[in-house]
N, C-alpha and C positions, 0 to 999 in steps of 0.2 A: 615375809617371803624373801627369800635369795634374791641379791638385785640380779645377777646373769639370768636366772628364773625368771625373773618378774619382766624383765625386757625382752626374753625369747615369749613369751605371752600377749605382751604388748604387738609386737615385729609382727607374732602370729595375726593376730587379730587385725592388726590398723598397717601394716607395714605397706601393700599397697597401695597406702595414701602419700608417700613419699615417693621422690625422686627418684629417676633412674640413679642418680652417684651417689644419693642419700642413702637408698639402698643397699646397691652395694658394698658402701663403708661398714654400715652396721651389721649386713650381714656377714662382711669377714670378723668386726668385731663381735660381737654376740654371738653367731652360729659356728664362723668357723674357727673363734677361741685364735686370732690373730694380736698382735701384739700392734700396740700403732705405731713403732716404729716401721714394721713389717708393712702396713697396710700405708704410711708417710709414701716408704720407698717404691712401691706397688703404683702406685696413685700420683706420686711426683709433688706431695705436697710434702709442708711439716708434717712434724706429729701432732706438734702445738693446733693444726687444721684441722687433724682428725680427731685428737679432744674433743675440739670446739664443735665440729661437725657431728661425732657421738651426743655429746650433752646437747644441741639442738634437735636432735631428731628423739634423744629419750625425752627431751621435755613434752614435744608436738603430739608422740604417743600418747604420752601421760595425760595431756590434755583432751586428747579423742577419748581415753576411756574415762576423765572425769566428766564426759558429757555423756557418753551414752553407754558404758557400764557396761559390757559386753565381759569381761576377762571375769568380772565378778561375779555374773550371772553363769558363764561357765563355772568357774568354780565351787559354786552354792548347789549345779546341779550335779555337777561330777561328784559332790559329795554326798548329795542326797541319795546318787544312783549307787554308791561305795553303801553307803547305809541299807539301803532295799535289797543287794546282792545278800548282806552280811545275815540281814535278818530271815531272808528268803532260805537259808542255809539250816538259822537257827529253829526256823517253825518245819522243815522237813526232818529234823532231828525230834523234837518235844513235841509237834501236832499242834502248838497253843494255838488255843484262835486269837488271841488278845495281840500277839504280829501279826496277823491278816490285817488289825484294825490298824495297825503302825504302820505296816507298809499301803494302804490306802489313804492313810492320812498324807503322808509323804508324800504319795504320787501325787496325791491332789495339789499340792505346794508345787511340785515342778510345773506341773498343767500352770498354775498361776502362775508361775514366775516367768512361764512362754509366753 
């Protein structure tokens, strides 16, 4: 995955878990596609701070979703629900019943994986 992707995912998910300044660094960096000298001069720090302060707060992310899996879990279902749409298309065109049986398998997996 794109890391700017992968840490607007991240911010999504776990970003609440950080600091009011931690926040806001990241979200000029990552959301609003700020440069760190921009966000240095913004903030009254280095850049070298806002490095430092970016790669701490994508590690702490990183480490919330290596424990509770949350972005991953999104994305296995968005993908499943990408999959059900696709095929729900495909069986109002051909009638098969053998997608009825695919898209209930499927669902049944998202149900699990809630």
């Amino acid at each position: 995955m794109e890391e700017k992707v992968e840490q607007t995912y991240l911010y999504d998910f776990y970003g609440e878990l950080l600091n009011e300044h931690q926040r806001q660094i990241y979200e000029d960096f990552v959301l609003n596609d700020l440069s760190l000298g921009e966000i240095a001069s913004e903030e009254g720090i280095s850049r070298q701070g806002v490095s430092d302060m970016i790669r701490r707060c994508t590690k702490k992310l990183e480490e919330y979703e290596a424990k509770l899996h949350l972005v991953k879990k999104f994305l296995s279902v968005k993908k499943d629900i990408a999959q059900i749409h696709d095929l729900t298309g495909e069986f109002y065109k051909t009638k098969n019943p053998d997608i009825m049986n695919e898209i209930e398998t499927i669902s049944n997996q998202i149900l699990e994986e809630l």
